[in-house]
matplotlib code that plots the C-alpha trace (Angstrom):
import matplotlib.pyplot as plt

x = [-7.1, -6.8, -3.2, -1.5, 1.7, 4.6, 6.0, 9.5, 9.5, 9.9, 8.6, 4.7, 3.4, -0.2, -2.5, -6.1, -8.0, -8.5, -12.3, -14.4, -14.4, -11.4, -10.6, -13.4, -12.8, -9.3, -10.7, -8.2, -4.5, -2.2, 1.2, 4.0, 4.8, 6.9, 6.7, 3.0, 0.5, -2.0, -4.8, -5.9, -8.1, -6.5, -9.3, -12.6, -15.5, -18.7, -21.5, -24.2, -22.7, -21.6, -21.6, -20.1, -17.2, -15.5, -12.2, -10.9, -7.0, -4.6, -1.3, 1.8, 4.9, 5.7, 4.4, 1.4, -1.3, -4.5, -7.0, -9.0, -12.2, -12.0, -15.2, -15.4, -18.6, -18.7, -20.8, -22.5, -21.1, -23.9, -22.2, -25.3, -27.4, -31.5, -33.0, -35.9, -39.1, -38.9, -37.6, -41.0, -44.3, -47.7, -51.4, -54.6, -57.0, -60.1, -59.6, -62.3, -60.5, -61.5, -58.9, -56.4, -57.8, -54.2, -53.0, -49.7, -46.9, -43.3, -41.2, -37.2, -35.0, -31.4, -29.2, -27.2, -29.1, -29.8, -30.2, -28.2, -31.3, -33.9, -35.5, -37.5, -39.8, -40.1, -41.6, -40.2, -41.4, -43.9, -47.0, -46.0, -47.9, -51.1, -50.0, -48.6, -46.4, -45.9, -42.2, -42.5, -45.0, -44.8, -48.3, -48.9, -52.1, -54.2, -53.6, -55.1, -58.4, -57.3, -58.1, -57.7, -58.4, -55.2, -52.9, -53.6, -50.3, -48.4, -44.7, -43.1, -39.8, -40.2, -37.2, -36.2, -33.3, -31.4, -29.9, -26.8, -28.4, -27.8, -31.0, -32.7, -35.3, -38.5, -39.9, -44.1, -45.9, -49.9, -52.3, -56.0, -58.8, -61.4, -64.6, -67.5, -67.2, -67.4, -70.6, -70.2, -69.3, -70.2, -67.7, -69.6, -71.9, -74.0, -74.5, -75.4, -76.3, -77.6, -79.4, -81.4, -85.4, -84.6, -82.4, -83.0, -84.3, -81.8, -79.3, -76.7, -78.0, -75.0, -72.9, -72.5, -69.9, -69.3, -67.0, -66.2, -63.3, -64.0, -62.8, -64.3, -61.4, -57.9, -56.6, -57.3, -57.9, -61.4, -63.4, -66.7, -69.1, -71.1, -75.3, -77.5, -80.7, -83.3, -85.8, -87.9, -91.2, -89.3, -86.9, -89.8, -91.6, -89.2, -88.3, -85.1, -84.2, -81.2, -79.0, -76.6, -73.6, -71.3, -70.7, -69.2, -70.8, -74.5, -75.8, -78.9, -80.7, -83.5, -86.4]
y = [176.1, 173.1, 171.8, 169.4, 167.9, 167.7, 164.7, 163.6, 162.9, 166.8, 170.1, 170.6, 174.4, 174.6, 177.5, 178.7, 177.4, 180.6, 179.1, 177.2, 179.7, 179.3, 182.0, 184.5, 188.0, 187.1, 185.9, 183.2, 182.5, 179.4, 179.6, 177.0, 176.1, 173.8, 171.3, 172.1, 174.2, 175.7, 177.8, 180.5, 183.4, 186.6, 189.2, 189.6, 187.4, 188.4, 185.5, 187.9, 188.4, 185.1, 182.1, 179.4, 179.1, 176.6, 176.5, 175.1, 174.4, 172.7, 170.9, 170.0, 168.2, 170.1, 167.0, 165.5, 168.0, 167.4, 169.0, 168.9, 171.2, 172.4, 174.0, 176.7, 177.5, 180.8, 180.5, 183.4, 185.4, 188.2, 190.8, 192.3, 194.8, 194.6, 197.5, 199.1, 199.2, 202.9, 205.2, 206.8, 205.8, 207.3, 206.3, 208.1, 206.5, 207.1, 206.9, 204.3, 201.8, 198.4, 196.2, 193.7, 196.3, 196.2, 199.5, 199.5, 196.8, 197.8, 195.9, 194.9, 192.8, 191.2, 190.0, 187.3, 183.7, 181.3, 182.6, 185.5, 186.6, 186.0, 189.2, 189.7, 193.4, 194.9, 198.5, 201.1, 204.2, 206.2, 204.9, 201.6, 199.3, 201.0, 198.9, 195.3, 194.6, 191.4, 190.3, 187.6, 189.3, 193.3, 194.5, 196.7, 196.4, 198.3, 196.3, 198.8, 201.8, 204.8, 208.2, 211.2, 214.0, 212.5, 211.6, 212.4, 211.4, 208.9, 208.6, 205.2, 203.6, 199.9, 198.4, 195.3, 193.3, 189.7, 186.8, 188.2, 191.7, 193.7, 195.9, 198.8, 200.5, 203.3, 206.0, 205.3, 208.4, 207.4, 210.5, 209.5, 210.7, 212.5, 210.7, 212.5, 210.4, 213.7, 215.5, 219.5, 220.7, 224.3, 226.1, 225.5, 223.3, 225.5, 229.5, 232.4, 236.0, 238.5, 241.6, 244.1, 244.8, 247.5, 246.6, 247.6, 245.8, 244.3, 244.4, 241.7, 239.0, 236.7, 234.2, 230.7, 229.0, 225.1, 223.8, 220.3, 218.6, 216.9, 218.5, 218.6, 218.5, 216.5, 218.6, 221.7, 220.9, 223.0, 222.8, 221.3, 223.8, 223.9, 224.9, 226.2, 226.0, 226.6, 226.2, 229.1, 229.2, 228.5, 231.5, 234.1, 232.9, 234.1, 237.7, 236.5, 236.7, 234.0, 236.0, 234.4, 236.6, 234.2, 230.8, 230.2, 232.2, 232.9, 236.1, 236.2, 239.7, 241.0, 240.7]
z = [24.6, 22.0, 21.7, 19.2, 19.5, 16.9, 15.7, 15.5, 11.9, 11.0, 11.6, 11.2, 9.8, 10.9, 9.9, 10.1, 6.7, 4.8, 3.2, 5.4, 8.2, 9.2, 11.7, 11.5, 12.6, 13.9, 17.7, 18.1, 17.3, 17.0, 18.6, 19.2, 22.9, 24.6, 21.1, 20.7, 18.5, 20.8, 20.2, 22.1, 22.1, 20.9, 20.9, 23.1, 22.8, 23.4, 23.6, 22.6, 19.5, 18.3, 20.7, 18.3, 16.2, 13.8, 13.1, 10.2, 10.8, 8.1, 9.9, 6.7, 7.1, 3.2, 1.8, 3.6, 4.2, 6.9, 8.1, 11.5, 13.0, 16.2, 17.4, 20.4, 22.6, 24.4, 27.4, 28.8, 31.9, 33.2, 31.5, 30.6, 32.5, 31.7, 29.5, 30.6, 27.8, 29.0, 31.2, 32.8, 32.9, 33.4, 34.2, 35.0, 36.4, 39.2, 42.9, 43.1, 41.0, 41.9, 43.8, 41.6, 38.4, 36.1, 35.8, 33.0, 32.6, 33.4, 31.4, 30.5, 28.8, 29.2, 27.0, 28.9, 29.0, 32.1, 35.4, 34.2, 31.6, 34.6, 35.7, 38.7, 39.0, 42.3, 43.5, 45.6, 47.2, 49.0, 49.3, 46.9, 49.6, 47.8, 45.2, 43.8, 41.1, 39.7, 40.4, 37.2, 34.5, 35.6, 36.0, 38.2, 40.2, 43.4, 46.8, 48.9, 48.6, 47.5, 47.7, 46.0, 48.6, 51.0, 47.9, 44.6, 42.9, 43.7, 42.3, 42.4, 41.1, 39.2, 39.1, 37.1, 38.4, 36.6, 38.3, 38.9, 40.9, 38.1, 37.5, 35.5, 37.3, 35.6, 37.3, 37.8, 37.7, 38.7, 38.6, 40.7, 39.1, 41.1, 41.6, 43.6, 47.1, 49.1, 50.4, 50.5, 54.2, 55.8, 57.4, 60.9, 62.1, 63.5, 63.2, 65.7, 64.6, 67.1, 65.8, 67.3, 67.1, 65.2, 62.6, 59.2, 56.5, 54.0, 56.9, 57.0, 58.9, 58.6, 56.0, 55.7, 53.3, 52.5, 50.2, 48.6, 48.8, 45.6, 41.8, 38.5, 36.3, 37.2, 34.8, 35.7, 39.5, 39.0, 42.8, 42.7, 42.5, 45.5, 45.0, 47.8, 48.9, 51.5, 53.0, 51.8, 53.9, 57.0, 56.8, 55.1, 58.5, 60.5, 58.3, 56.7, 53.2, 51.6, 49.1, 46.6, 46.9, 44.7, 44.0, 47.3, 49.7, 51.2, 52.8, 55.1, 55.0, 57.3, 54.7]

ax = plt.figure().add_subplot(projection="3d")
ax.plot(x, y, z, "-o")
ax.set_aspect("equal")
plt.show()
């Protein structure tokens, strides 16, 4: 508040100059207390908007006229939450990713300036020790070997918080990509089939099945397709045949 004193050689009118800036958008007001012209804010600043004003002000005694230039700083007050670049984001990319490789940048901004306008990133969720996020520049990187065939997708909240602990925070959505680290694996480790002497020929034997843990398509979570083989000679030695009933399963036939 800037005050100004009347003298006792008559009564002073003092105004806002209407040129010069003198009172823009009506934020302040002059009224007479106790002997004195004071100013005084009459409507809400907001620093963001505008953080200086001039005022022009013109003091008359009806025949002397003068003029003075008060000018008012708004400092900043953490009035201001920090925006979020986005509100979700995605990445794909394989389980084998090497360790420190940068994955996306969460980002945000704040309005308010100083320690108020500082923002700090930090991660949150299941499984967000798999990963590190950069409190000061917000890229996100691997900390840890991943893989696919225990979690596939991880989902992960990024949140972006200022000086004063207000924050925004994004959802982190990161999809592993299959890469073949899996060897195919029967059913059983080991089979027994008991026939007699007499069975007949083309007679079911037994089956054996393995499967791979591993996919073709993220996408479409398509199963590797598994392909058998033999040893020819060896079984034909012994009288048994290998049939491919499908993709996933073999019969073995009395030959």
């Amino acid at each position: 508040m800037v005050s100004m004193k009347i003298g006792k050689q008559g009564i002073l009118t003092i105004v806002f100059c209407k040129d010069g800036g003198g009172n823009p958008k009506g934020k302040f007001a002059l009224g007479l207390v106790q002997n004195e012209w004071k100013v005084y804010v009459k409507r809400p600043l907001d620093r963001e908007e505008q953080d200086i004003y001039l005022l022009n002000i013109t003091a008359t005694d009806g025949l002397f006229v003068t003029q003075t230039a008060v000018e008012v700083v708004v400092t900043d007050v953490n009035d201001n939450s920090p925006v979020c670049d986005q509100v979700t984001y995605m990445a794909v990319f394989p389980e084998d990713i090497p360790p420190n490789k940068v994955i996306l940048k969460f980002g945000a901004k704040d309005a308010d300036i100083g320690s108020s306008g500082e923002i700090r990133y930090s991660l949150y969720g299941p499984g967000n020790s798999k990963f590190f996020l950069d409190p000061e520049t917000g890229e996100l990187k691997t900390s840890a070997p991943l893989d696919r065939e225990k979690i596939p997708v991880y989902n992960l909240i990024a949140r972006a918080t200022d000086g004063g602990g207000r924050f925004c925070q994004s959802e982190l959505r990161l999809i592993l990509e299959d890469v073949n680290d899996n060897p195919p694996a029967f059913s059983s480790d080991h089979y027994t089939a008991c026939i007699y002497e007499n069975t007949a020929t083309k007679a079911l034997l037994t089956r054996v099945q393995a499967n791979d843990p591993d996919v073709v398509s993220v996408a479409f979570l398509t199963e590797t397709k598994v392909i058998y083989k033999t040893l020819t000679s060896a079984y034909q030695s012994l009288g048994v045949n290998v049939k491919l009933v499908n993709a996933d399963v073999v019969h073995m036939l009395i030959s």
